[in-house]
Backbone atoms as SQL, in Angstrom:
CREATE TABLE atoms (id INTEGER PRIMARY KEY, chain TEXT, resi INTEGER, resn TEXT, atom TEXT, x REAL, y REAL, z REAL);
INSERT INTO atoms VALUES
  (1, 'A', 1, 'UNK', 'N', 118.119, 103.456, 104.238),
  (2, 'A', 1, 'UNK', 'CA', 116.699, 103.369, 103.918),
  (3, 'A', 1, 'UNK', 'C', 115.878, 103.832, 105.117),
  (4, 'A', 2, 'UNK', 'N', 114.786, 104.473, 104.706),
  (5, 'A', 2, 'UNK', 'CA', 113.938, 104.658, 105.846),
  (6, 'A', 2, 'UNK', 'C', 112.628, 104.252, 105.892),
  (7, 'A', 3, 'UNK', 'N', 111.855, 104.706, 106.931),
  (8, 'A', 3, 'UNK', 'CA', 110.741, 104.557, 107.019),
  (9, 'A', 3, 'UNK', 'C', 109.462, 105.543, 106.762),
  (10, 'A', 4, 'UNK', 'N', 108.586, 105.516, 106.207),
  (11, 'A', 4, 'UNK', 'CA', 107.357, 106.159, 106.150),
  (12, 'A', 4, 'UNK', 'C', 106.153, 105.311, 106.419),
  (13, 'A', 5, 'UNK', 'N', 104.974, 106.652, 107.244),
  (14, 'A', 5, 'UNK', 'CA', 104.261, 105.977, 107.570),
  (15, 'A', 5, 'UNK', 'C', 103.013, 106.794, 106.759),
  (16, 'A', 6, 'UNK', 'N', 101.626, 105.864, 106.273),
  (17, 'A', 6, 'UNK', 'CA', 100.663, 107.054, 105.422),
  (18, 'A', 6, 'UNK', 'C', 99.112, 106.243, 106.920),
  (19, 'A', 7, 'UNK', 'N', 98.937, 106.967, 108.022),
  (20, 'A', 7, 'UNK', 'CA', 97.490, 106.943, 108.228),
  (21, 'A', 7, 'UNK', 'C', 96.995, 107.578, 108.601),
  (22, 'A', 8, 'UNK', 'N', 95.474, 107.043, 109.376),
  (23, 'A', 8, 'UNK', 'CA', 94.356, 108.001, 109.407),
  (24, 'A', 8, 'UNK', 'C', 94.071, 108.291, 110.893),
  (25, 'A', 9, 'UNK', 'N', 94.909, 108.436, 111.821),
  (26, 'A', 9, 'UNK', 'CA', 94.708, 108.786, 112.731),
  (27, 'A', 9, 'UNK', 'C', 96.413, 109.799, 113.813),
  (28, 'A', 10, 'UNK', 'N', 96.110, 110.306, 114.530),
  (29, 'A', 10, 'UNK', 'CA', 97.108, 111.090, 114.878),
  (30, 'A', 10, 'UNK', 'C', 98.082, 110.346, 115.800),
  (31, 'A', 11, 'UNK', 'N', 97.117, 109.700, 116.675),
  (32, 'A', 11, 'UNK', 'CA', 97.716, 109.008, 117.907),
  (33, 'A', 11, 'UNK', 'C', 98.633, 107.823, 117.225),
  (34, 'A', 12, 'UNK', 'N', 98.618, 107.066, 115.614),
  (35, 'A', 12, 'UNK', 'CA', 99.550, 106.478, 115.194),
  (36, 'A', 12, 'UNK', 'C', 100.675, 106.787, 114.731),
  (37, 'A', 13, 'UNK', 'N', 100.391, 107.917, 114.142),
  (38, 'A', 13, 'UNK', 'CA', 101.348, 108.765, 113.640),
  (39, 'A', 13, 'UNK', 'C', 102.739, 109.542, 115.145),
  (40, 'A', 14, 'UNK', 'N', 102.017, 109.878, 116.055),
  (41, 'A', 14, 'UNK', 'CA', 102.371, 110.117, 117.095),
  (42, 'A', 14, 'UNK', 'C', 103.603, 109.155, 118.003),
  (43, 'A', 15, 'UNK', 'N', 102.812, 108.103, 117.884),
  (44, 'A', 15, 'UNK', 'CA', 103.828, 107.049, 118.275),
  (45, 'A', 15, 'UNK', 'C', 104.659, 106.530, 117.262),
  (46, 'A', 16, 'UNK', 'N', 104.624, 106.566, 116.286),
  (47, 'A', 16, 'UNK', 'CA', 105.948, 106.046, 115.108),
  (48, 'A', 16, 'UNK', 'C', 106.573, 107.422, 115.057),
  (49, 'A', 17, 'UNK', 'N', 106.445, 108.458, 115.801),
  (50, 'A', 17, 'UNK', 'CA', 107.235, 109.298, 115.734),
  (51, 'A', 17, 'UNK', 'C', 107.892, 109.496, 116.672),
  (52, 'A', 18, 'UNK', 'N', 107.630, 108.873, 117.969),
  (53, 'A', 18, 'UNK', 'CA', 108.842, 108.728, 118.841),
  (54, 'A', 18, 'UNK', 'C', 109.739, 107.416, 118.469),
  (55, 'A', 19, 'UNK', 'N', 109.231, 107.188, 117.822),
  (56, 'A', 19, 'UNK', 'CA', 110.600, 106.107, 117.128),
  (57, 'A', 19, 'UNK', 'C', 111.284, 106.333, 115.824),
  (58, 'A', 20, 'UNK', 'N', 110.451, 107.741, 115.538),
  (59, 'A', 20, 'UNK', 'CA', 111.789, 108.115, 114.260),
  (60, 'A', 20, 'UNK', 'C', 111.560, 107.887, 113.390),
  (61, 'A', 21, 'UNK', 'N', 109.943, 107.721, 112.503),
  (62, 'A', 21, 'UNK', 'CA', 109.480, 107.248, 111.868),
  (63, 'A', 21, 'UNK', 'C', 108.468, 108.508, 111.452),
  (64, 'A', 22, 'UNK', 'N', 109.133, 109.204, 110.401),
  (65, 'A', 22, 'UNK', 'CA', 108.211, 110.185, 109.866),
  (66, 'A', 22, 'UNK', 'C', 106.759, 109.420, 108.545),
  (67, 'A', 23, 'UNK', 'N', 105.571, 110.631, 108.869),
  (68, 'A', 23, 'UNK', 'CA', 104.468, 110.123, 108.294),
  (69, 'A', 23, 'UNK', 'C', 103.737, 111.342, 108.140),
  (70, 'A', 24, 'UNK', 'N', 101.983, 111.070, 107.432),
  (71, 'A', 24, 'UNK', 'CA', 101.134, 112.070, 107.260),
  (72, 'A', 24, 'UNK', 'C', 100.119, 111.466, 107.264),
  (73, 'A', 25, 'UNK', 'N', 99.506, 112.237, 107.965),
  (74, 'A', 25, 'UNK', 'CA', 98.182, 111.475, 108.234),
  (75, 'A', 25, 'UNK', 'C', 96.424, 111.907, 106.937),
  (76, 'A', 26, 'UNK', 'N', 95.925, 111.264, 106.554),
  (77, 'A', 26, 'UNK', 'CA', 94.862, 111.387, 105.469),
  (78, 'A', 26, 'UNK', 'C', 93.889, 110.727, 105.541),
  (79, 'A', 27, 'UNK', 'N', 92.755, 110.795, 105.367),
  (80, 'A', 27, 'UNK', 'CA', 91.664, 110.541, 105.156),
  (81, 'A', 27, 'UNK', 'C', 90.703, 110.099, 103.960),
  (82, 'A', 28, 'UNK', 'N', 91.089, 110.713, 102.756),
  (83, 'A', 28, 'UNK', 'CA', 90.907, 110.449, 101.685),
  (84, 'A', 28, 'UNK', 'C', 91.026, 109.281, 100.575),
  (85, 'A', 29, 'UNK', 'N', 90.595, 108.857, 99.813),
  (86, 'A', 29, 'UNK', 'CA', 91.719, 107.488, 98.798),
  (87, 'A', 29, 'UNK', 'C', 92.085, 108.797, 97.544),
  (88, 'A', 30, 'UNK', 'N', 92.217, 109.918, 97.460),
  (89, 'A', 30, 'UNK', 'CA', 93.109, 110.930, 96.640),
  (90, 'A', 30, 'UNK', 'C', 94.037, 111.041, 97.581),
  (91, 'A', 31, 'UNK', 'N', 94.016, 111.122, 98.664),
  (92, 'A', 31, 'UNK', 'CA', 95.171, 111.819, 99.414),
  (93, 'A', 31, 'UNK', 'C', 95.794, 110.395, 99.801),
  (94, 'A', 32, 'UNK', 'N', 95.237, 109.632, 99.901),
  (95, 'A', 32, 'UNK', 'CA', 96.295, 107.939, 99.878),
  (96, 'A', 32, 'UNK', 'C', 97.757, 108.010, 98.712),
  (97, 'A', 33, 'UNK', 'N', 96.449, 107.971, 97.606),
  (98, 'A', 33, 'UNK', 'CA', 96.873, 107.705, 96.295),
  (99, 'A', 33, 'UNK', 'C', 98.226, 109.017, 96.382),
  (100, 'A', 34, 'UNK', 'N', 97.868, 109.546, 96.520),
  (101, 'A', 34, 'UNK', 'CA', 98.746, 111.354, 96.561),
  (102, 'A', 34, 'UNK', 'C', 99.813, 111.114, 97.233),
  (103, 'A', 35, 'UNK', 'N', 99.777, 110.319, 98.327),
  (104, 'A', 35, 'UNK', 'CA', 100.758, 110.425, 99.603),
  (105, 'A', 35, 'UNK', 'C', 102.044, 108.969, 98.710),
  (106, 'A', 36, 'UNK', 'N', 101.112, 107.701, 98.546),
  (107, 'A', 36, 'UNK', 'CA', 102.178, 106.599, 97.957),
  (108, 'A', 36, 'UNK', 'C', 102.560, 107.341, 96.749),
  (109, 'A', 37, 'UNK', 'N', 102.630, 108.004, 95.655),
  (110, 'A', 37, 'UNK', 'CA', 103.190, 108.707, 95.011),
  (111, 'A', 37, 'UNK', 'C', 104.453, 109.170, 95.527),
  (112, 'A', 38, 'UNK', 'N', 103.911, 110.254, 96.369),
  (113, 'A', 38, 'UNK', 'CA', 105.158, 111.206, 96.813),
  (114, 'A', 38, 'UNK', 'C', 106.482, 109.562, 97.235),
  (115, 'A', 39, 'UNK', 'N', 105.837, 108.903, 98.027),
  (116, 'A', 39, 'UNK', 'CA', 107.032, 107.527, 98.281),
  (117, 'A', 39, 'UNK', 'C', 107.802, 107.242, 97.608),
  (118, 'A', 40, 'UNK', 'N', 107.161, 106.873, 96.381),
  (119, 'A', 40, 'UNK', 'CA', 107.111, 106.308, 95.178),
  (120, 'A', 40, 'UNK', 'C', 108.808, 106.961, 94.489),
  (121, 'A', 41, 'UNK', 'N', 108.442, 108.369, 94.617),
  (122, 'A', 41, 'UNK', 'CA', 109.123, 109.317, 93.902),
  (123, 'A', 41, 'UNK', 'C', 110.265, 109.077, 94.890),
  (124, 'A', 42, 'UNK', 'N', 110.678, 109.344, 96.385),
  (125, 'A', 42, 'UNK', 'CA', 111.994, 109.385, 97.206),
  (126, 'A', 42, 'UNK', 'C', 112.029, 108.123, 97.422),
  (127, 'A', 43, 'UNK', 'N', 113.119, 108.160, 96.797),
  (128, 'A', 43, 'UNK', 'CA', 114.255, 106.705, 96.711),
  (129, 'A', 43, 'UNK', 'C', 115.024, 106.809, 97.675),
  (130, 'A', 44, 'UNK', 'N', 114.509, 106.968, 99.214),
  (131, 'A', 44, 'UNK', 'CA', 115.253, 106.860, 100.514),
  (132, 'A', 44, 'UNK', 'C', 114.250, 106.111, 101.204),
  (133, 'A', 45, 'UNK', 'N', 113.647, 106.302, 100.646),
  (134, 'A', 45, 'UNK', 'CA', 112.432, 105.276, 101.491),
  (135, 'A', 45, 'UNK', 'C', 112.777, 103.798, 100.884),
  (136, 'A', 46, 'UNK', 'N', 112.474, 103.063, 102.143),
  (137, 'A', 46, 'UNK', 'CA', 112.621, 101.757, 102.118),
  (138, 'A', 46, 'UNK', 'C', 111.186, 101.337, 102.143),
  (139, 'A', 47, 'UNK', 'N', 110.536, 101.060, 103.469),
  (140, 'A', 47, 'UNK', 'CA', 109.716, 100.365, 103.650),
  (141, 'A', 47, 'UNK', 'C', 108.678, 101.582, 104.331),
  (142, 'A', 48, 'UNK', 'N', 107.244, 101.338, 103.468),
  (143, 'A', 48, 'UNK', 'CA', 106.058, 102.124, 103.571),
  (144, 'A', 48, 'UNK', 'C', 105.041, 101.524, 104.395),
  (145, 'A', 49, 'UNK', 'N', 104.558, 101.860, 105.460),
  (146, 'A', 49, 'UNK', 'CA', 103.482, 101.755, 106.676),
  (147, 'A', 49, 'UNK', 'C', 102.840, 101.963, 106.269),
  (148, 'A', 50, 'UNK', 'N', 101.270, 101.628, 105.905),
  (149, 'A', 50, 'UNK', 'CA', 100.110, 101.778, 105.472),
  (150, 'A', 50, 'UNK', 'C', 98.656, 101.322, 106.691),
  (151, 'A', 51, 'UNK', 'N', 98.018, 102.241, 107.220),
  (152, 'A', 51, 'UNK', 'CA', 96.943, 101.312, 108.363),
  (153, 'A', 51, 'UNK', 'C', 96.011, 100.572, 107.406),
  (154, 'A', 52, 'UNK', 'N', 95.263, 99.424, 108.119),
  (155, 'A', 52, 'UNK', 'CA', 94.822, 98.638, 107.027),
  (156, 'A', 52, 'UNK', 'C', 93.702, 99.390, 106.338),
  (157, 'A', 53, 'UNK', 'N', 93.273, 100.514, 107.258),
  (158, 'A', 53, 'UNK', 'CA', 92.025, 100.662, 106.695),
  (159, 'A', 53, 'UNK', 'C', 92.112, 102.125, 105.502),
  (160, 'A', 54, 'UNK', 'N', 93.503, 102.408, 105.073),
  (161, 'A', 54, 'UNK', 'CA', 93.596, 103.066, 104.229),
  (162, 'A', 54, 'UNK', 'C', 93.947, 102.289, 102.557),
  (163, 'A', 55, 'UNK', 'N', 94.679, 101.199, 103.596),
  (164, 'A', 55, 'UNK', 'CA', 95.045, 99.998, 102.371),
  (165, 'A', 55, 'UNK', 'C', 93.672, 99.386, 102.080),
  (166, 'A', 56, 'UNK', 'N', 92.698, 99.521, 102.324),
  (167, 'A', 56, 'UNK', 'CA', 91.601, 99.029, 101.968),
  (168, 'A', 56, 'UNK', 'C', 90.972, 99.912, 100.672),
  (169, 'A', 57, 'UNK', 'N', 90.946, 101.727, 100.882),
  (170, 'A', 57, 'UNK', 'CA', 90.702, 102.519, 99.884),
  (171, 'A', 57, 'UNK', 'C', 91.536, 102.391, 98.671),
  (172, 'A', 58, 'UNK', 'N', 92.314, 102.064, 98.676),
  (173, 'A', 58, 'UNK', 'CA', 93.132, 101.257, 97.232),
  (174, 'A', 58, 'UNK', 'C', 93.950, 99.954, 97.273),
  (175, 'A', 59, 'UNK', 'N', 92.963, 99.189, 97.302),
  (176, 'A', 59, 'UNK', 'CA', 93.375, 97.803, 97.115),
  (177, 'A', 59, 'UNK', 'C', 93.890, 97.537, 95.715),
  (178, 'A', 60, 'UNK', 'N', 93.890, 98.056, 94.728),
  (179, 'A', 60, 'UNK', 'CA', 94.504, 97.581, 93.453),
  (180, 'A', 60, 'UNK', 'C', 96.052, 98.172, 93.444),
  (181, 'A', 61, 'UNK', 'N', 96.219, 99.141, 94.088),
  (182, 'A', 61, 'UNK', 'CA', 97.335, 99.906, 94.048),
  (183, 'A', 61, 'UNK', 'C', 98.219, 98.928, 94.875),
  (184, 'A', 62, 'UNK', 'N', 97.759, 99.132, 96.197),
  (185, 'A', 62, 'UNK', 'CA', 98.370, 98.358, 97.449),
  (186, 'A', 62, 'UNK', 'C', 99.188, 96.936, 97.058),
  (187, 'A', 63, 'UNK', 'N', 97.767, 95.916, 95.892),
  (188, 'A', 63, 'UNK', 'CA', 98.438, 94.951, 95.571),
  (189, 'A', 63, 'UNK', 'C', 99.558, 95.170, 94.522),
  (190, 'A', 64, 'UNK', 'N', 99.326, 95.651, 93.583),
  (191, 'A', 64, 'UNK', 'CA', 100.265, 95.708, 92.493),
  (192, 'A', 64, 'UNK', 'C', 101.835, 96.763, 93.448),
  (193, 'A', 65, 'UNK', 'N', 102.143, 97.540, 94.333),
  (194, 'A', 65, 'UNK', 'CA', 103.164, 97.188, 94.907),
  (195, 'A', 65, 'UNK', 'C', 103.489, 96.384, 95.760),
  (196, 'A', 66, 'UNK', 'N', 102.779, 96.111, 96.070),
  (197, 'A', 66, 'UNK', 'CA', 103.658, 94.033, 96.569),
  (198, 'A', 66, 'UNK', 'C', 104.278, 93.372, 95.630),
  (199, 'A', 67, 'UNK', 'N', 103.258, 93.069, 94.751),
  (200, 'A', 67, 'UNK', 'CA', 103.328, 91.933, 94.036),
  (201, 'A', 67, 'UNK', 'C', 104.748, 92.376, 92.294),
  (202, 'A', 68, 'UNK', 'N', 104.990, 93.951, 92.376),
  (203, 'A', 68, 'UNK', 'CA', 105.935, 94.439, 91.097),
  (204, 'A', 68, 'UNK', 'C', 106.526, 95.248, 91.221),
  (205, 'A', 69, 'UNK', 'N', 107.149, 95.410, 92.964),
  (206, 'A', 69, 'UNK', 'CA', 108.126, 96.096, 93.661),
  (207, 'A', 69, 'UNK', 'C', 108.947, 95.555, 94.511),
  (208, 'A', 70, 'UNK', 'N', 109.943, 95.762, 94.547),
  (209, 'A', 70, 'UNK', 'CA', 110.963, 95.440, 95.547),
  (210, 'A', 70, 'UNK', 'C', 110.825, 96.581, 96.643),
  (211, 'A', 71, 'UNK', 'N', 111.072, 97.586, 96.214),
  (212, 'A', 71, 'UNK', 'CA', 111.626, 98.810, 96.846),
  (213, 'A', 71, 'UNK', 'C', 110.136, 99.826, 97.145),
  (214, 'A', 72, 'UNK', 'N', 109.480, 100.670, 97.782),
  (215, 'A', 72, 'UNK', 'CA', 109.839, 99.741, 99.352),
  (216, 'A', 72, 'UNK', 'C', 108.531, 98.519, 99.488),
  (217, 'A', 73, 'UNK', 'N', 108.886, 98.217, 100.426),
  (218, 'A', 73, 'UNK', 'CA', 108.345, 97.142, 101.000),
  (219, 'A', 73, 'UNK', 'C', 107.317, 97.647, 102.177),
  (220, 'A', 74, 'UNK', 'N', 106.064, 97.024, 101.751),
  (221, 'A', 74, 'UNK', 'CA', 104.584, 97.817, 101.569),
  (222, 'A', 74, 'UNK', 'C', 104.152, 96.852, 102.927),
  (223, 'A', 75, 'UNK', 'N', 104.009, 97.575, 104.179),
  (224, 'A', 75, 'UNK', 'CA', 103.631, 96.712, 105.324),
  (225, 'A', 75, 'UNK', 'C', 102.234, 97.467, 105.986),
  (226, 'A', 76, 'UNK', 'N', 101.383, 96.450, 105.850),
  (227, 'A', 76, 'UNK', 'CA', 99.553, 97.150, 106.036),
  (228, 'A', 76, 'UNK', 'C', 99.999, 96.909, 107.753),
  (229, 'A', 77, 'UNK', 'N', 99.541, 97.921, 108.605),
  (230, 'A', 77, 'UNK', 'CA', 99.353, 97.722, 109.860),
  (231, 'A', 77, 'UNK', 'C', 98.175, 97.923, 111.104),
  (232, 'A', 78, 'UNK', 'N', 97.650, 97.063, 111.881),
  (233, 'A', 78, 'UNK', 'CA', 96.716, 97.753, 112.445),
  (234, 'A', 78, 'UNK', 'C', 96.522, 99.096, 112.866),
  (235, 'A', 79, 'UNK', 'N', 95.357, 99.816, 113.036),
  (236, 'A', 79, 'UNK', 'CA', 95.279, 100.613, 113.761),
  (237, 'A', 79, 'UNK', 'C', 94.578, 100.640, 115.246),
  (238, 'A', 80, 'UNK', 'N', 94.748, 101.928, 116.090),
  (239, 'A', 80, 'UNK', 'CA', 94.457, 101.866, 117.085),
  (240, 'A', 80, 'UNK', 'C', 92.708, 100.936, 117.465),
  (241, 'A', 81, 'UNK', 'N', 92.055, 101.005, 116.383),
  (242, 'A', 81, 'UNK', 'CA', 91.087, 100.091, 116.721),
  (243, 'A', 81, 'UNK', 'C', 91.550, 98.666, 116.455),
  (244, 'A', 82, 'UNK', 'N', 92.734, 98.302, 116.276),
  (245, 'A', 82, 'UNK', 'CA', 92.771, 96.823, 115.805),
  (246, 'A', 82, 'UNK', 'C', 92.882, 96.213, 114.765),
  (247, 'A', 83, 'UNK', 'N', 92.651, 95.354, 114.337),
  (248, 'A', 83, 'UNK', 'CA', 93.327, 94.380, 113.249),
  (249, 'A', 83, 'UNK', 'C', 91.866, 94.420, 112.567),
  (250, 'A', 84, 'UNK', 'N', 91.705, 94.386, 110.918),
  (251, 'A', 84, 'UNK', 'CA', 90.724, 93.594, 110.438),
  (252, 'A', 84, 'UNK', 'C', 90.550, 91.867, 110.350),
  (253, 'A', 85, 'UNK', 'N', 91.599, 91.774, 110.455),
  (254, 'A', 85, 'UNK', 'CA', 92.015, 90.126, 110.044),
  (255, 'A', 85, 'UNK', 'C', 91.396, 89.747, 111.132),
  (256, 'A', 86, 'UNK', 'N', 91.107, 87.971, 110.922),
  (257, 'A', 86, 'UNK', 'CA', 90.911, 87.412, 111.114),
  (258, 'A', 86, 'UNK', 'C', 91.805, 86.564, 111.867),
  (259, 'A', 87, 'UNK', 'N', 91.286, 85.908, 113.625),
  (260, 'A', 87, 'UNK', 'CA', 92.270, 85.411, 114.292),
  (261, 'A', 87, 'UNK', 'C', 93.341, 84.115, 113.795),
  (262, 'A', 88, 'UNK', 'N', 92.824, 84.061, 112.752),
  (263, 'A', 88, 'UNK', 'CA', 93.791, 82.589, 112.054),
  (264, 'A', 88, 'UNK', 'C', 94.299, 82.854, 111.135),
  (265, 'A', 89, 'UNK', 'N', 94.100, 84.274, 110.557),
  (266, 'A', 89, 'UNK', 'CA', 94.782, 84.399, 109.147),
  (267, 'A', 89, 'UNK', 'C', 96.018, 83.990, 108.765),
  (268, 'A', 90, 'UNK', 'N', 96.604, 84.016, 109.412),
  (269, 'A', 90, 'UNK', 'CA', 98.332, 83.594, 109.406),
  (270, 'A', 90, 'UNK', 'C', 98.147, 82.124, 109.419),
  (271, 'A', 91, 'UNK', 'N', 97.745, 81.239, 109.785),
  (272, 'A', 91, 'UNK', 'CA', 97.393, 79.719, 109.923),
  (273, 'A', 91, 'UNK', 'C', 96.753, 79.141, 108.239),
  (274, 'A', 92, 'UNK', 'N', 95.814, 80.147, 108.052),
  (275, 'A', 92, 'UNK', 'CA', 95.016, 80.075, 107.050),
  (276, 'A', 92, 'UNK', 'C', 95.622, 80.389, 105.629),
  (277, 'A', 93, 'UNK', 'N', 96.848, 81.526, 106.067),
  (278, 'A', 93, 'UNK', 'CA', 97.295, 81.666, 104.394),
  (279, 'A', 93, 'UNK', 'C', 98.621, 80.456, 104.322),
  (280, 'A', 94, 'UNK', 'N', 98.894, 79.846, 105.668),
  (281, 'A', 94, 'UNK', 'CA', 100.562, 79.220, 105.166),
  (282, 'A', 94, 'UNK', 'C', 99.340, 77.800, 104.619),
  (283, 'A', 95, 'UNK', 'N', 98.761, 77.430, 105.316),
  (284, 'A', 95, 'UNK', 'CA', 97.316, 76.506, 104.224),
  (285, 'A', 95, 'UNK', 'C', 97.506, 76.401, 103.034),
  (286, 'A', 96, 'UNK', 'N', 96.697, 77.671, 102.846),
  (287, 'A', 96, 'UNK', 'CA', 96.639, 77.997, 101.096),
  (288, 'A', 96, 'UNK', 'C', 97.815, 77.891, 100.323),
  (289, 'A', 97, 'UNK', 'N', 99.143, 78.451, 101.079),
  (290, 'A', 97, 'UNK', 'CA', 100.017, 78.430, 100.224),
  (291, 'A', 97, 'UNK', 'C', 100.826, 77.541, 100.159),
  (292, 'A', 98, 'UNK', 'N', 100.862, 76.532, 100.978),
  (293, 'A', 98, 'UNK', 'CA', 101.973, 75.519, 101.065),
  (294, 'A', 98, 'UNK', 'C', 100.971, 73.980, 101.523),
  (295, 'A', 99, 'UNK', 'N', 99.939, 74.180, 101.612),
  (296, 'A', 99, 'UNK', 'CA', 98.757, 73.099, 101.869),
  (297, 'A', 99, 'UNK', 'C', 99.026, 71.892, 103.340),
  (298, 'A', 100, 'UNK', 'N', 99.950, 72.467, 104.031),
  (299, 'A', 100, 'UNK', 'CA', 100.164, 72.131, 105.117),
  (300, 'A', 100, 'UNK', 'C', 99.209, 73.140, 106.390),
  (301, 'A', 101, 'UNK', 'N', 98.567, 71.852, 107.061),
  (302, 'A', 101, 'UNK', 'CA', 97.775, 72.434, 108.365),
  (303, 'A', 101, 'UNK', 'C', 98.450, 72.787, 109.622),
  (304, 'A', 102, 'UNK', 'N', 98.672, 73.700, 110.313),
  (305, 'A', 102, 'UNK', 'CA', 99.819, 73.586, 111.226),
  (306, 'A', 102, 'UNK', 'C', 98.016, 73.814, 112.731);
């Protein structure tokens, strides 16, 4: 299995490529949509890199492969500007989901 990466800047793409981690970089939510397709279609791909702020231009898509895929496994990542989240998010969703405060 491998890796793919879909974002919007070069310098990310750049560095997941000295680790062997081919990608394409886009700007668009057609050329998002265009790019998880092509994934979609090669069944060598494992797990798909997404920066958050492209996973933001299709949030319905993004969720429905999480939530009615196994294969690959859909990981939103910051980009060079940083995280959108919120410094507790991780605190905040094991909350919601298991109703324990840590």
């Amino acid at each position: 299995m491998r890796y793919f990466l879909i974002s919007d800047n070069t310098d990310t793409l750049t560095g997941m490529r000295l680790a062997g981690i081919e990608g394409v970089v886009v700007h668009e939510r057609a050329e998002v949509i265009s790019s998880i397709e092509k994934v979609l279609a090669d069944h060598t791909i494992g797990i798909l890199l997404i920066t958050e702020k492209l996973a933001k231009l299709c949030p319905e898509m993004i969720y429905d492969l999480k939530l009615n895929r196994h294969i690959p496994l859909v990981v939103e990542i910051p980009d060079r500007h940083g995280t959108g989240r919120t410094p507790d998010s991780i605190t905040r969703y094991v909350r919601e989901a298991i109703g324990i405060k840590i």
